[in-house]
C-alpha positions as CSV (number, residue, x, y, z in Angstrom):
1,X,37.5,-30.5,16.2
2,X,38.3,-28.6,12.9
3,X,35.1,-29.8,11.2
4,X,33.2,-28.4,14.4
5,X,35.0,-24.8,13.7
6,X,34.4,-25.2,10.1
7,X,30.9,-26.0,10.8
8,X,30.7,-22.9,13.0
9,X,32.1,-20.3,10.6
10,X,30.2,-21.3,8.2
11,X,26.6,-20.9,10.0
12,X,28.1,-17.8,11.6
13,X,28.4,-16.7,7.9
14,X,25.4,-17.7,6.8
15,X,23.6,-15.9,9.6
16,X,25.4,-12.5,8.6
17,X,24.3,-12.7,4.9
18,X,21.2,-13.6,6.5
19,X,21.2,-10.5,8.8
20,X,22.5,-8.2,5.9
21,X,19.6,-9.4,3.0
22,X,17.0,-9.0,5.3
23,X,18.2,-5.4,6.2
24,X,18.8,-4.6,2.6
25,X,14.8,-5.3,2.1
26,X,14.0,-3.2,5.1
27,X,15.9,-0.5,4.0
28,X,13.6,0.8,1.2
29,X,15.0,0.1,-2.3
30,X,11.4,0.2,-3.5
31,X,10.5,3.1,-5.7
32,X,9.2,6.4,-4.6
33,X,6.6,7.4,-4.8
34,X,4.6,4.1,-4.5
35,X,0.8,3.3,-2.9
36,X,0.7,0.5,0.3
37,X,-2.0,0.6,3.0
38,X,-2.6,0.8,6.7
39,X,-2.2,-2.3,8.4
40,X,-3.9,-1.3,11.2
41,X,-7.0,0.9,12.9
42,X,-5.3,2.7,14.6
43,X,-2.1,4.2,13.5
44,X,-0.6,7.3,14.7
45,X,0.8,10.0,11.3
46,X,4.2,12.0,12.8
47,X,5.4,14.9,12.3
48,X,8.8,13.3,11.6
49,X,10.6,10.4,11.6
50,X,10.7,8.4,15.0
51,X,8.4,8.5,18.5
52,X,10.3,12.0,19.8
53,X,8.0,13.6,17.0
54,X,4.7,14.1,18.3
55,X,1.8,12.9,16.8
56,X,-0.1,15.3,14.2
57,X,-3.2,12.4,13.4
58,X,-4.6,9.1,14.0
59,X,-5.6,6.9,11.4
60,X,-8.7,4.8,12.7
61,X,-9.5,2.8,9.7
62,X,-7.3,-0.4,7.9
63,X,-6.6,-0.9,4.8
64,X,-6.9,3.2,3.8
65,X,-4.3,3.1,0.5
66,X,-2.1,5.5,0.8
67,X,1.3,6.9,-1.0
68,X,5.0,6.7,0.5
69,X,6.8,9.9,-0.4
70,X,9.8,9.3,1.4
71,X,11.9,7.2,3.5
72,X,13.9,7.2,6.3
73,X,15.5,4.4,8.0
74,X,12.4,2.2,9.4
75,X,10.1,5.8,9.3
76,X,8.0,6.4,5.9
77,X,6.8,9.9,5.2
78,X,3.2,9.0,3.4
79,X,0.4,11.3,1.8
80,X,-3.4,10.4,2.0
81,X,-5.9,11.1,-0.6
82,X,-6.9,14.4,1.0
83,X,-3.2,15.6,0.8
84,X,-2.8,14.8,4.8
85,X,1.1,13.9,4.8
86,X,3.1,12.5,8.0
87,X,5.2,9.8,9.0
88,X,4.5,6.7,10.4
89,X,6.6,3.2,11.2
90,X,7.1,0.9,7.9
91,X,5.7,-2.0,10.6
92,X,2.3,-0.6,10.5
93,X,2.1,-0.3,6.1
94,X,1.1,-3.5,4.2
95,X,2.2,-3.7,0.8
96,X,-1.6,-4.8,-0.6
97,X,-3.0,-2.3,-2.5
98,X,-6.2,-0.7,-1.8
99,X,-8.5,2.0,-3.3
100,X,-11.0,4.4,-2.0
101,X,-14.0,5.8,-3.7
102,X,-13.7,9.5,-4.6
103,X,-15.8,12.6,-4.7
104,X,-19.1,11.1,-5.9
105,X,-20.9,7.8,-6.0
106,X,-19.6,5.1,-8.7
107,X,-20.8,1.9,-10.6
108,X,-19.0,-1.0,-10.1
109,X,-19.2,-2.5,-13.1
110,X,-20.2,-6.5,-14.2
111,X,-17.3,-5.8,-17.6
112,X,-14.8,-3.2,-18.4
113,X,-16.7,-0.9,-20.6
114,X,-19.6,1.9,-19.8
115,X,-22.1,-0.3,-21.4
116,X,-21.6,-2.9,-19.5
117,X,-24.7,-3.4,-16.2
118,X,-24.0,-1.5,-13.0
119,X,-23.7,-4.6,-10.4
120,X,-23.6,-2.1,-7.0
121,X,-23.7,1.6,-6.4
122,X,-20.6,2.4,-4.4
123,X,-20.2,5.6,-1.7
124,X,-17.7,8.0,-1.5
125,X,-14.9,7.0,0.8
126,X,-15.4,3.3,0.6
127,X,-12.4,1.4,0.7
128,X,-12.0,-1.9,-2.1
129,X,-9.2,-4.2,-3.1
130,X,-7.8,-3.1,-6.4
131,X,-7.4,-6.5,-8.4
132,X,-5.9,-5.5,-11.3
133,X,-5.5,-2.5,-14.1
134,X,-4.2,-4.1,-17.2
135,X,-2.6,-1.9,-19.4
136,X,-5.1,-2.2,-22.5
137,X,-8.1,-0.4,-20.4
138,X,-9.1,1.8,-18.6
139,X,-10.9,0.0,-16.3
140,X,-9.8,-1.5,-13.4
141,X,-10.5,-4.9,-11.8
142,X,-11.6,-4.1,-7.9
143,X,-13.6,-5.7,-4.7
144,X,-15.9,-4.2,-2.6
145,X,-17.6,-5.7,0.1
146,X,-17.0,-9.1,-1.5
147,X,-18.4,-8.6,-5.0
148,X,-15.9,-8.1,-7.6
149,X,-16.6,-5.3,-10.7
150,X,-14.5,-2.7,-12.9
151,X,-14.4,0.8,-12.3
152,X,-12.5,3.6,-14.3
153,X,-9.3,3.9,-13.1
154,X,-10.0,8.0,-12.4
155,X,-13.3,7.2,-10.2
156,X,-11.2,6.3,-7.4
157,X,-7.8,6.7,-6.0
158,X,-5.1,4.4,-5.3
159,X,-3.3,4.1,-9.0
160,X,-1.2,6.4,-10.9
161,X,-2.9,6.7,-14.0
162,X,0.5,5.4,-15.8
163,X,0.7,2.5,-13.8
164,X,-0.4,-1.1,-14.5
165,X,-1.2,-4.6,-12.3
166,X,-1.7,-7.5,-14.3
């Protein structure tokens, strides 16, 4: 009988530091500001934090990178790359990082340098897998439709310029 109660405090304990680590990650000890993506097509952007706060957009595209500026609870306030800023459930962000094309059409690039051959043309508002950005260039390592290239870190956005993915 003691070994049962034993054995029963000890899973009950076990379950709590369980409970209490998995709440700890939830809770949003990342930095601020950082870039994640939509998870989904259609997410609704808040005007605060929680579903009493009605709804000021709708996101209708995946993968869209975009910046958490604040937290709150489960709720993160987050800024797109046209300045649109709202709040929307940490559930429906993904931590894979993403970029979108800016202003004009870009290269993708075959190597890291301007000389290097233009292997696709790529439109405004696309939206790529950003690879890497090691610290020695700047060019980034990104996918697009499949075909992986370098573009200058400033031809899209989705990366502090300071910041590096090796």
């Amino acid at each position: 009988m003691v070994f049962w109660i034993r054995y029963f405090f000890i899973l009950l304990a076990s379950f709590t530091i369980m409970f209490i680590i998995n709440d700890d990650a939830k809770s949003g000890d990342l930095p601020l500001p950082r870039f994640v993506s939509l998870r989904s097509d259609k997410i609704n952007l808040r005007t605060g934090p929680g579903v009493r706060y009605p709804i000021d957009w709708i996101y209708v595209h995946s993968r869209l990178p975009v910046e958490v500026i604040a937290q709150f609870e489960n709720w993160r306030k987050i800024r797109d790359w046209q300045k649109v800023e709202g709040w929307v459930h940490q559930s429906m962000l993904s931590s894979k990082r993403t970029i979108i094309i800016i202003d004009e059409q870009r290269y993708l690039r075959e190597k890291p340098n301007e000389k290097s051959l233009p292997i696709a043309l790529v439109e405004p508002n696309v939206i790529g897998d950003l690879l890497s950005c090691p610290s020695s260039k700047i060019y980034c390592n990104v996918k697009i439709d499949n075909v992986s290239g370098w573009m200058k870190r400033d031809e899209f956005w989705g990366i502090y310029q300071n910041e590096y993915i090796e």
